[in-house]
C-alpha positions in Angstrom: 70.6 91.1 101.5 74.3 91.7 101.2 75.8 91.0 97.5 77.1 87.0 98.7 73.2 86.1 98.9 72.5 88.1 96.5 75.0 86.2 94.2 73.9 83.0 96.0 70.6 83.5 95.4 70.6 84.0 91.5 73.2 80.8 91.2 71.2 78.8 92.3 68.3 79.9 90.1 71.3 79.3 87.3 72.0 75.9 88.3 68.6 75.2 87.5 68.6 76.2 83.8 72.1 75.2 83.8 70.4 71.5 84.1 68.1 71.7 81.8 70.3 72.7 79.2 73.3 70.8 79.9 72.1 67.5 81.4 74.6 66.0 83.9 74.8 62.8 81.3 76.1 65.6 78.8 78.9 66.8 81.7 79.8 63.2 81.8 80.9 62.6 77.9 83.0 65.9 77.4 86.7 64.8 77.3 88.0 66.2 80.2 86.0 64.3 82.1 88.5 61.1 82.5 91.5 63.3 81.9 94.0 63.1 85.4 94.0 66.4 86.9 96.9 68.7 87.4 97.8 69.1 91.5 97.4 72.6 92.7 98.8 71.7 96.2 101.5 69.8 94.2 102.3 72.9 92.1 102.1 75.5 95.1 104.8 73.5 96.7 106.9 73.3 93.8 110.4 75.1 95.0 111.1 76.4 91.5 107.6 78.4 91.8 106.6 81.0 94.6 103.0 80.1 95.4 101.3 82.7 93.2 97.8 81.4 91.9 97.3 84.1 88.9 93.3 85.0 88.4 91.9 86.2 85.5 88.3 88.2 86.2 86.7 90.9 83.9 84.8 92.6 86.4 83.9 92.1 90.3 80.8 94.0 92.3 83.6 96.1 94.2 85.5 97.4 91.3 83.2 97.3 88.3 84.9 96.4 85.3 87.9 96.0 85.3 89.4 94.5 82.4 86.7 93.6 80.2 88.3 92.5 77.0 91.2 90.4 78.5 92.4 87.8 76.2 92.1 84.5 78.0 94.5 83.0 75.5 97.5 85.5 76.0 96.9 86.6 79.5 96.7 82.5 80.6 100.0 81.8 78.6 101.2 84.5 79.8 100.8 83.9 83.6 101.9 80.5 83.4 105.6 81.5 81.1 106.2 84.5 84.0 106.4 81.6 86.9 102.5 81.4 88.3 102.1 78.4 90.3 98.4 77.9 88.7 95.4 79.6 87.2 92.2 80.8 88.9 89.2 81.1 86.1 86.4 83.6 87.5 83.3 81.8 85.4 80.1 83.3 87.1 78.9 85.3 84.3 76.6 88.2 85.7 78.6 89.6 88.5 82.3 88.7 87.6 81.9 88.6 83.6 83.7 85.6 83.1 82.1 81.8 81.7 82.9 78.1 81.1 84.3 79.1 78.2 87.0 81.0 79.6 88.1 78.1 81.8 88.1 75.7 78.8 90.2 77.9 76.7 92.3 78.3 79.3 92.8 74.4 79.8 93.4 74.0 75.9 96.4 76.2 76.3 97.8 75.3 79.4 99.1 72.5 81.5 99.1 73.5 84.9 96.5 73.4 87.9 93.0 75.6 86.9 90.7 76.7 90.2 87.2 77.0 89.1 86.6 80.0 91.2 82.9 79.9 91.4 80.0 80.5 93.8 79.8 76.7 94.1 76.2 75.4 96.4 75.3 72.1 94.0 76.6 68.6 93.1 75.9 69.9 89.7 78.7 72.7 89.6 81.3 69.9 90.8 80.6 68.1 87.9 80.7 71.1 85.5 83.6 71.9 87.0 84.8 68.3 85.9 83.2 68.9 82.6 85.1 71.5 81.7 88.6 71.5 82.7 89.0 72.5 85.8 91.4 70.8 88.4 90.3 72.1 91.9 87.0 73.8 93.2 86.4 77.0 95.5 83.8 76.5 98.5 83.1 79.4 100.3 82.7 78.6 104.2 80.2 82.1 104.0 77.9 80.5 101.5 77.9 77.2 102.8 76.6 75.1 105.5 79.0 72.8 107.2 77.0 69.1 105.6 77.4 71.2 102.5 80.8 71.7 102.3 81.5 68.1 103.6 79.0 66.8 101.1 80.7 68.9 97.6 84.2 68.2 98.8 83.8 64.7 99.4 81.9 64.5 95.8 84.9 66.8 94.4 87.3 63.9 95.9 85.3 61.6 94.0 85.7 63.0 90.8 89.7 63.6 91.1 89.1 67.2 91.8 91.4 69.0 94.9 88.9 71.4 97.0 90.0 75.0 98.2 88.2 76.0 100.8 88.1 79.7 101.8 87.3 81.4 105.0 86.9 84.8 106.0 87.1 84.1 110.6 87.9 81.5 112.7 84.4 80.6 113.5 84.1 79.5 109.7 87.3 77.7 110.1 86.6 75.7 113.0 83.2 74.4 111.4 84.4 73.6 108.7 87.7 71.2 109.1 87.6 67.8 107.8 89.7 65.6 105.8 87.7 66.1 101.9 89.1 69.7 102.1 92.5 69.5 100.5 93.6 73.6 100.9 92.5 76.2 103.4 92.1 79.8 102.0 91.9 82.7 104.1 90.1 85.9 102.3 91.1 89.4 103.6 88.8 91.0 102.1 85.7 92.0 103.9 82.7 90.3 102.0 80.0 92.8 103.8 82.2 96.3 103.3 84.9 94.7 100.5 87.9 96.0 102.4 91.0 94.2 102.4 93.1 94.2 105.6 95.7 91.4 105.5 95.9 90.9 109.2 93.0 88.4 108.7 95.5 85.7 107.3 97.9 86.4 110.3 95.6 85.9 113.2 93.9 82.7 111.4 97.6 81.6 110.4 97.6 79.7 114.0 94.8 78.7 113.8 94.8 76.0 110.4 95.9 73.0 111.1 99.4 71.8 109.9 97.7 69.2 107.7 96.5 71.6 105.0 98.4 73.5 103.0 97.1 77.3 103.3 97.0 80.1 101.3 96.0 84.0 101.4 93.3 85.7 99.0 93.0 89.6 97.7 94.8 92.3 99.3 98.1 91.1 97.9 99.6 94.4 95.8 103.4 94.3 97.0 106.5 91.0 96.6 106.4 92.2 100.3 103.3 91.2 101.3 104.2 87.9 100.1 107.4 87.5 102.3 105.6 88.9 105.3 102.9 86.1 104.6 105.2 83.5 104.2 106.5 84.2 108.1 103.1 83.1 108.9 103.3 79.8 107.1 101.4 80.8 103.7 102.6 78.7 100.8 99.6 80.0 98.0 98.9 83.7 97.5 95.5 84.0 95.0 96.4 87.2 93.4 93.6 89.0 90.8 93.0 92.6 90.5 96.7 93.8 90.7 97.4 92.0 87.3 94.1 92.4 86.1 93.8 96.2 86.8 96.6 96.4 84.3 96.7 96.6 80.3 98.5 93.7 79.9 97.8 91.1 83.1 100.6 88.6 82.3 103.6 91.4 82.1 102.1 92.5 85.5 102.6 89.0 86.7 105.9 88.6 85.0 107.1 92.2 86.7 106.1 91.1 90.0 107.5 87.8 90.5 110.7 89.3 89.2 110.6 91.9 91.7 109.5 89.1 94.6 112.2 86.7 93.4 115.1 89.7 93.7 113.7 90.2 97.5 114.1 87.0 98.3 117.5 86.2 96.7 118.5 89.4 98.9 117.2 88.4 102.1 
């Protein structure tokens, strides 16, 4: 068992207590849960931004911890004032450290898109997701079936919520392209040995239909990597352990889309 179904397999044991604590009838009263959302394709496409979705994550089964007592509050504020295009929220609590919580807080402080990046495999986490604040949802092609992810995405579309979908080859590409998926992800990072090689995005770049707006995941450390992404038509670059491997995330943030936005002027 690699660490996806190992992940996969306790969410779903989750989702079941999840439900018996938090009724989908609760999900439905909380006040976010006829509050319009925030676009995330809308904001990555905003020409006064450059595409960068700022993540905030304690830990990950790669790196360990890695910035365990992160201030949601500052760090969220922060990414948004340095020029982030939108917020990813890690909430799986056991392997990535992070919880509902942190997405709402992060939602009380800021107006701009939030991903729920979550290990989503159940109607019930769309409507969480709903619940608490969130504006789009992660499916992961690798821990889905095909009927699943047509299934969440067209329940996510439902609800008012964008979907990002993220694949890590083209065979999970090719099964997986239909019209409730809103933005195609490509991950570079191996989920089997966790190496990060960003060649995957280039030669899946062709492949993604013109229709979705795409973006690149991990592997991101350099404003170059970003320009030599953009050549291959990424407009969103999900960025989380470079500014969370830092003290202070947000000045990371602010630092590098200084540096990226003096690159481009010059070029």
């Amino acid at each position: 068992m690699n660490i996806l179904d190992e992940i996969i397999t306790h969410k779903k044991e989750e989702i079941e207590q999840r439900k018996q604590l938090y009724p989908i009838k609760l999900l439905e009263k909380s006040i976010h849960f006829e509050a319009p959302i925030v676009s995330l394709k809308k904001y990555l496409l905003r020409e006064d931004k450059y595409g960068i979705i700022a993540e905030i994550k304690r830990r990950s089964p790669s790196k360990g911890l890695i910035n365990p007592h992160v201030s949601i509050e500052r760090t969220s504020i922060g990414y948004m004032q340095a020029g982030a295009s939108a917020l990813s929220i890690l909430t799986d609590e056991k392997y990535f450290g992070g919880s509902n919580e942190d997405l709402k807080l992060a939602r009380k402080f800021n107006f701009c898109p939030i991903l729920r990046k979550e290990f989503i495999v159940d109607e019930y986490q769309v409507i969480e997701a709903k619940s608490i604040g969130a504006d789009a949802i992660l499916l992961i092609a690798a821990a889905l079936e095909p009927d699943q992810i047509q299934h969440l995405s067209k329940q996510a579309h439902f609800l008012g919520l964008e979907v990002l979908m993220e694949v890590h080859n083209e065979e999970e590409l090719q099964d997986n392209i239909h019209d409730s998926v809103d933005i195609i992800g490509v991950n570079n990072r191996n989920l089997k040995t966790f190496k990060t090689d960003l060649n995957t995005s280039v030669s899946l770049s062709d492949k993604i239909p013109s229709a979705y707006l795409k973006i690149s995941e991990s592997g991101i450390h350099d404003p170059e990597d970003i320009i030599y992404l953009k050549k291959y038509g990424y407009q969103g670059f999900l960025m989380g352990e470079h500014f969370m491997s830092q003290s202070r995330p947000e000045k990371g943030c602010a630092e590098f889309i200084a540096r990226l936005k003096g690159k481009i002027a010059d070029s």
